[in-house]
C-alpha positions as CSV (number, residue, x, y, z in Angstrom):
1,X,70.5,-67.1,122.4
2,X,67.4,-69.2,121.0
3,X,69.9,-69.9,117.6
4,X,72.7,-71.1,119.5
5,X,73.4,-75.0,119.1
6,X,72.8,-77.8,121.2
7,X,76.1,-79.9,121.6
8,X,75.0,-83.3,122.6
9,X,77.8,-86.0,123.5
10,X,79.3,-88.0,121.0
11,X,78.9,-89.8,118.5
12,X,77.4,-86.3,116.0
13,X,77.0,-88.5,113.2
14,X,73.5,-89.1,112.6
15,X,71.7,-91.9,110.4
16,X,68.1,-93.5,110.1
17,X,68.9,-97.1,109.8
18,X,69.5,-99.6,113.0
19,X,70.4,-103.4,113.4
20,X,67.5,-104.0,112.5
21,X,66.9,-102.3,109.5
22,X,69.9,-103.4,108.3
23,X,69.4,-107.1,108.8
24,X,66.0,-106.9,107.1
25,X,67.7,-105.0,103.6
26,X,70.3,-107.9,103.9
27,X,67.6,-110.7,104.2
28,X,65.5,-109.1,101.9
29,X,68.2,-108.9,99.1
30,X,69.2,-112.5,99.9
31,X,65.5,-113.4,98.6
32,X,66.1,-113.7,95.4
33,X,69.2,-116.3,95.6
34,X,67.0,-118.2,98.2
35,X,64.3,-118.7,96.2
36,X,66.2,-119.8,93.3
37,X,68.1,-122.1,95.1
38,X,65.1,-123.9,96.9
39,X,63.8,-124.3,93.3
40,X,67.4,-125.3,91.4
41,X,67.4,-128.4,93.8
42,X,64.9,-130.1,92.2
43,X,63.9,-133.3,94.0
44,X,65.6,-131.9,96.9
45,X,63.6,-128.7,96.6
46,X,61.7,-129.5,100.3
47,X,64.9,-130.4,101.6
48,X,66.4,-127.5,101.1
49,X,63.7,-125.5,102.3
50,X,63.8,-127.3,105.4
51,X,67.4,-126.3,105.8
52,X,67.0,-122.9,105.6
53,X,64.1,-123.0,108.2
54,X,65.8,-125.4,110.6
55,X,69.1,-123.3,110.1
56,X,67.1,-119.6,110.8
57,X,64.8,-120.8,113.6
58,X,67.6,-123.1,115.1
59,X,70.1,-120.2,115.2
60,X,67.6,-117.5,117.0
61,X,66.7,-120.4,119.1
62,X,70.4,-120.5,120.2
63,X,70.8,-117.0,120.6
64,X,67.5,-116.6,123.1
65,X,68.5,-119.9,125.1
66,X,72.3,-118.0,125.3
67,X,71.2,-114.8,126.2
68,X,68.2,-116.1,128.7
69,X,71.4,-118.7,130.8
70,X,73.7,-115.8,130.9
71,X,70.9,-113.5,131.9
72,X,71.5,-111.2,129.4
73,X,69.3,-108.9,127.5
74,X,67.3,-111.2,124.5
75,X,68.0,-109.6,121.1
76,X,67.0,-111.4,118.7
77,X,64.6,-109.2,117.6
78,X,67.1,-107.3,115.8
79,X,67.5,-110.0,112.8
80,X,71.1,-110.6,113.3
81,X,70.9,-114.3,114.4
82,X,68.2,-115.0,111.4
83,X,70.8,-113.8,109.1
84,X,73.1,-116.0,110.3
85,X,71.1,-119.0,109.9
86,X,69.8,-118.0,106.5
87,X,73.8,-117.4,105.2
88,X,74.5,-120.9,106.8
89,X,71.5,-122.2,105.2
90,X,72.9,-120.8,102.0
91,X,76.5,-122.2,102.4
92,X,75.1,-125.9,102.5
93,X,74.4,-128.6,100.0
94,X,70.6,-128.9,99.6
95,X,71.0,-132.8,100.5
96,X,72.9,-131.6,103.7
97,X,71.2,-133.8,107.0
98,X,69.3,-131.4,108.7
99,X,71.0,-132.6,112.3
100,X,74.3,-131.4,111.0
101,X,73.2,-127.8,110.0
102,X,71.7,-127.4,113.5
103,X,75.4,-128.3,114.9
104,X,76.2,-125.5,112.4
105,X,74.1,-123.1,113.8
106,X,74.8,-123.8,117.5
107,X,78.9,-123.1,116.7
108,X,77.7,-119.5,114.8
109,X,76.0,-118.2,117.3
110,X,77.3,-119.8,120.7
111,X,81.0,-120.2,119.9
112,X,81.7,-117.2,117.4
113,X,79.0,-114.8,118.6
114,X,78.1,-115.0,122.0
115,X,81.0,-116.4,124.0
116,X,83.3,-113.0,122.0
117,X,80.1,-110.9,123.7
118,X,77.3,-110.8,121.2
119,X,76.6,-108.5,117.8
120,X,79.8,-106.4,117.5
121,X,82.2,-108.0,119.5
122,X,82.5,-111.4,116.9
123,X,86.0,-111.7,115.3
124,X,85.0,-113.5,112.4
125,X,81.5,-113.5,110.0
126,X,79.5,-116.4,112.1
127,X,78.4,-117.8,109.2
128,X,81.4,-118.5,107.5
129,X,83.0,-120.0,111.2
130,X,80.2,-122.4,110.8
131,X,80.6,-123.3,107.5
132,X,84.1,-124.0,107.8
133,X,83.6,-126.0,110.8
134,X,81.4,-128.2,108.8
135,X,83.6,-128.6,106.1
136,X,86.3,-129.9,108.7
137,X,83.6,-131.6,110.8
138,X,82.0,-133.4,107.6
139,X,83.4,-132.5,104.9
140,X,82.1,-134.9,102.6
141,X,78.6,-134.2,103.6
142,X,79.6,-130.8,102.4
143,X,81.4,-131.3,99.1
144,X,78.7,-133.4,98.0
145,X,76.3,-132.0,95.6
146,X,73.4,-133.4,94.0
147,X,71.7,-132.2,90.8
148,X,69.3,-133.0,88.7
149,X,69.1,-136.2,90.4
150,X,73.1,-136.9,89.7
151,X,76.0,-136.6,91.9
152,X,78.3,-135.2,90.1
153,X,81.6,-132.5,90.8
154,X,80.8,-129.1,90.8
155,X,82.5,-126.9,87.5
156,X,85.0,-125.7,89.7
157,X,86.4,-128.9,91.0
158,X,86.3,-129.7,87.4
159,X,88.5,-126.9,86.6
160,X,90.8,-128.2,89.4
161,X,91.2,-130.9,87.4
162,X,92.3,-129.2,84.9
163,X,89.2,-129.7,82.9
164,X,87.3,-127.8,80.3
165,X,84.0,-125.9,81.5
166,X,81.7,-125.0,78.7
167,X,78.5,-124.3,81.3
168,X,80.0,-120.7,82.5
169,X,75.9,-119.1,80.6
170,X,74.4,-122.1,83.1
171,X,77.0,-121.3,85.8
172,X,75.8,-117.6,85.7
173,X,72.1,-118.2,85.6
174,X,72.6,-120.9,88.2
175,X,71.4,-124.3,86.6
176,X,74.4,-126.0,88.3
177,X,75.2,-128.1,91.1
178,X,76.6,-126.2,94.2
179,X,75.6,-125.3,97.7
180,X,71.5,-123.6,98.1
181,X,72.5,-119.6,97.3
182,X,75.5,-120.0,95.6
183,X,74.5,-121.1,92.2
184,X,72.7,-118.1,90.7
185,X,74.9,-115.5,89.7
186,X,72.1,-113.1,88.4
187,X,70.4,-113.5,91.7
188,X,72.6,-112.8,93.5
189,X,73.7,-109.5,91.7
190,X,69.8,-108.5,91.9
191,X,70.4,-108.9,95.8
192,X,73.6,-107.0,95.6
193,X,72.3,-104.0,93.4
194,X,69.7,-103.2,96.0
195,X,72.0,-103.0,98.8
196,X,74.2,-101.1,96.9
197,X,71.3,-98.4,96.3
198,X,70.3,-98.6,99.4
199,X,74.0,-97.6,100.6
200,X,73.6,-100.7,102.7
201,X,77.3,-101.8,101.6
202,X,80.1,-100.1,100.6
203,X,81.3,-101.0,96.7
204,X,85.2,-101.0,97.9
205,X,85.1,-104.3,99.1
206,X,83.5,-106.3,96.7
207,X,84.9,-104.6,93.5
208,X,88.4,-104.8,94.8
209,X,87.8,-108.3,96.0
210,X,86.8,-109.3,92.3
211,X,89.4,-107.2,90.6
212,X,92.8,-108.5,92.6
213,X,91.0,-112.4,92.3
214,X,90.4,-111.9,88.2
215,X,94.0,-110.2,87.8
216,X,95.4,-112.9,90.0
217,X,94.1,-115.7,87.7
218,X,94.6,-114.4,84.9
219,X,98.3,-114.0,85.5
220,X,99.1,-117.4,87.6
221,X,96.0,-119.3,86.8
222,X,96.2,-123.1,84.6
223,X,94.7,-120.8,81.7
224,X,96.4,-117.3,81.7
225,X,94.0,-115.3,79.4
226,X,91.2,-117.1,78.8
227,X,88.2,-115.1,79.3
228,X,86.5,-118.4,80.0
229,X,88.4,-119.9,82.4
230,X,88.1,-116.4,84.3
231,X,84.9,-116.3,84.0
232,X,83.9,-119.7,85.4
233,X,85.5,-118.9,88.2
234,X,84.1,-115.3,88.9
235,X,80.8,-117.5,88.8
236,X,81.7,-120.5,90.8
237,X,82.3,-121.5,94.4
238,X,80.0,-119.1,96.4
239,X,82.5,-115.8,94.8
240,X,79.8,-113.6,94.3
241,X,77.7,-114.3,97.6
242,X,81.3,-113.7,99.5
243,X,81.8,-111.0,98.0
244,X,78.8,-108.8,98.3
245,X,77.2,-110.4,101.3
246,X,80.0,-111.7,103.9
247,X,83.1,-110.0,103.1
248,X,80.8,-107.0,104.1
249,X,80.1,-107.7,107.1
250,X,79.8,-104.4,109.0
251,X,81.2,-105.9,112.4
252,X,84.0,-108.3,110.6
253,X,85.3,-105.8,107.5
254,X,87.2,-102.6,108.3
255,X,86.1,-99.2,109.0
256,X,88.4,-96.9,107.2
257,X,87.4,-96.5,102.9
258,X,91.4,-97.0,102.5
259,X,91.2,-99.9,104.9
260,X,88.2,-101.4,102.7
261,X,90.1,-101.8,99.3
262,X,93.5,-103.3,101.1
263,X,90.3,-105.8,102.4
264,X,88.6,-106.5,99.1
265,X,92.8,-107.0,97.7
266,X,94.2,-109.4,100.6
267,X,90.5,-111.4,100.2
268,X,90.9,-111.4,96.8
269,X,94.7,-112.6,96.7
270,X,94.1,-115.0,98.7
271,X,91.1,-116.8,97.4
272,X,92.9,-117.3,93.9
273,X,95.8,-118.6,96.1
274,X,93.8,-121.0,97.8
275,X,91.6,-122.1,94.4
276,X,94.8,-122.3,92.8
277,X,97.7,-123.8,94.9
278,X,95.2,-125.3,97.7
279,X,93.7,-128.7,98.0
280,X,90.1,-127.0,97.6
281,X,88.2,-126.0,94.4
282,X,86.6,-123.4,96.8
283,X,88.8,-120.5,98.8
284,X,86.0,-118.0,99.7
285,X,85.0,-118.8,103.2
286,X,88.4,-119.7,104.3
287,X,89.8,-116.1,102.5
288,X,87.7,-113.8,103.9
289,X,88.0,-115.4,107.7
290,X,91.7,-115.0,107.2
291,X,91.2,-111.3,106.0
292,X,88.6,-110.9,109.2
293,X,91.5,-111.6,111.5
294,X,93.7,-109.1,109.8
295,X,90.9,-105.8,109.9
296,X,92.0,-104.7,113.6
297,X,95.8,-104.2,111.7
298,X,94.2,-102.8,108.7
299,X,92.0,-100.3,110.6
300,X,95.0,-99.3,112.6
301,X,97.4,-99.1,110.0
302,X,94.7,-96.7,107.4
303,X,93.5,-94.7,110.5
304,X,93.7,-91.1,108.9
305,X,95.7,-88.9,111.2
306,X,94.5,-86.1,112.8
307,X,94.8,-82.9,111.3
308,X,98.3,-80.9,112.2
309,X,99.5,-84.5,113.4
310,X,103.1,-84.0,111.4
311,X,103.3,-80.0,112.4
312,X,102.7,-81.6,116.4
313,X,105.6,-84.4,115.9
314,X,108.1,-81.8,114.6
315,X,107.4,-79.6,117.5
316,X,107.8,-82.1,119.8
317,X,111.3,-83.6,118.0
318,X,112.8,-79.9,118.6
């Protein structure tokens, strides 16, 4: 009797990491993008520091104040709202007033997290809400980017243009214009390897997402087949930190592995759409909360059956 197993309840599956595990691998691999953004603004360095402290500390602030009026249990030890504030953080200019990115952080947390019931319950990434709030809210606070003491378009609204960008070596190291975490391609991908060892992300997603975006361009883009033009845009307008970072959002991306790559290919699709036929030079934020409102469909349409499901319906048809 002594080798007999125990069956506990549900769910069997068993795994070290927590919340807050998680959250820490996540900040820990957004590290590298944060400190080169902090130093790529220049004369704005301090300001941008700032930003991502005001937008961190404002956005657990938030979450406690929430959670203490609605008398609920305080979690914010498990990292989730400090992510939040440091992808916000990320997602701003590094001249961005400091007032507005509190606003920011106060719609994240309050109106897209808690008010849907807290961590697991949000329909859409937080951060991005935010971020496109502010971009409706003030958007030329947030399409203004200062660097190297000039205000100047960043290479993708250049391409929108239908300019020419020869910077795609500085676009990939980051030495660009652009929003605090976005600019450096190779820190990001540093950021982006270690969850991906760490198993902390799944690679559907963001391989799909960059693979139906760079087909997509190349086939309907202003420059079909020019490994370039392609390029510049793989490395502009916050692509890589979407893809790797928010589109994999445990609570906002799908379950299923088969739901995960019709994800990464709607997010993907519809980025190029919005870079190309859209108003915007951007796409990301607004493609991946579209995709976010889809995953319940997804999830229920790649939900594998159970096994003998056919052999049942035929039995019951007779």
């Amino acid at each position: 009797m002594s080798d007999l197993y125990k069956v506990s309840s549900n769910p069997h599956v068993r795994d070290n990491n927590t919340t807050t595990s998680i959250m820490l691998d996540v900040i820990i691999a957004l590290i590298p993008a944060t400190i080169f953004g902090v130093y790529n603004a220049g004369d704005n360095a301090l300001h941008a520091a700032l930003l991502i402290f005001v937008c961190v500390g404002s956005a657990v602030f938030f979450e406690f104040i929430f959670q203490k009026g609605m008398k609920q249990n305080v979690t914010i030890s498990d990292m989730s709202a400090a992510l939040t504030g440091l992808l916000l953080a990320l997602n701003l200019p590094p001249t961005f007033p400091v007032w507005m990115a509190v606003i920011g952080s106060a719609f994240a947390i309050i109106v897209i997290k808690q008010l849907y019931g807290g961590i697991g319950q949000n329909f859409m990434n937080p951060a991005l809400g935010a971020r496109c709030f502010l971009v409706l809210s003030f958007g030329v606070r947030m399409t203004t980017f200062v660097y190297d003491g000039v205000t100047g378009p960043t290479p993708l609204a250049v391409l929108k243009t239908n300019g020419d960008v020869d910077n795609v070596k500085e676009m990939f190291i980051g030495t660009v214009g652009g929003t605090i975490g976005e600019t450096s391609v190779i820190a990001l991908l540093i950021g982006a390897c270690y969850l991906l060892i760490k198993k902390i992300i799944d690679f559907r997603i963001p391989f799909f997402y960059i693979l139906s975006f760079s087909l997509f361009i190349v086939l309907f883009g202003d420059k079909t087949f020019d490994f370039g033009y392609l390029l510049a845009h793989l490395c502009g307008g916050g692509l890589i930190l979407g893809a790797f970072f928010m589109a994999t959002d445990y609570v906002t991306s799908p379950i299923t592995p088969m739901g995960r790559i019709v994800f990464g290919i709607i997010i993907g699709i519809l980025t190029a759409i919005f870079r190309i036929f859209g108003p915007s030079a951007e796409g990301v934020s607004f493609a991946i909360i579209f995709g976010n409102l889809l995953v319940p469909l997804i999830d229920k349409m790649t939900r594998p059956r159970p096994f003998g499901y056919k052999n049942m319906k035929k039995k019951e048809e007779k």
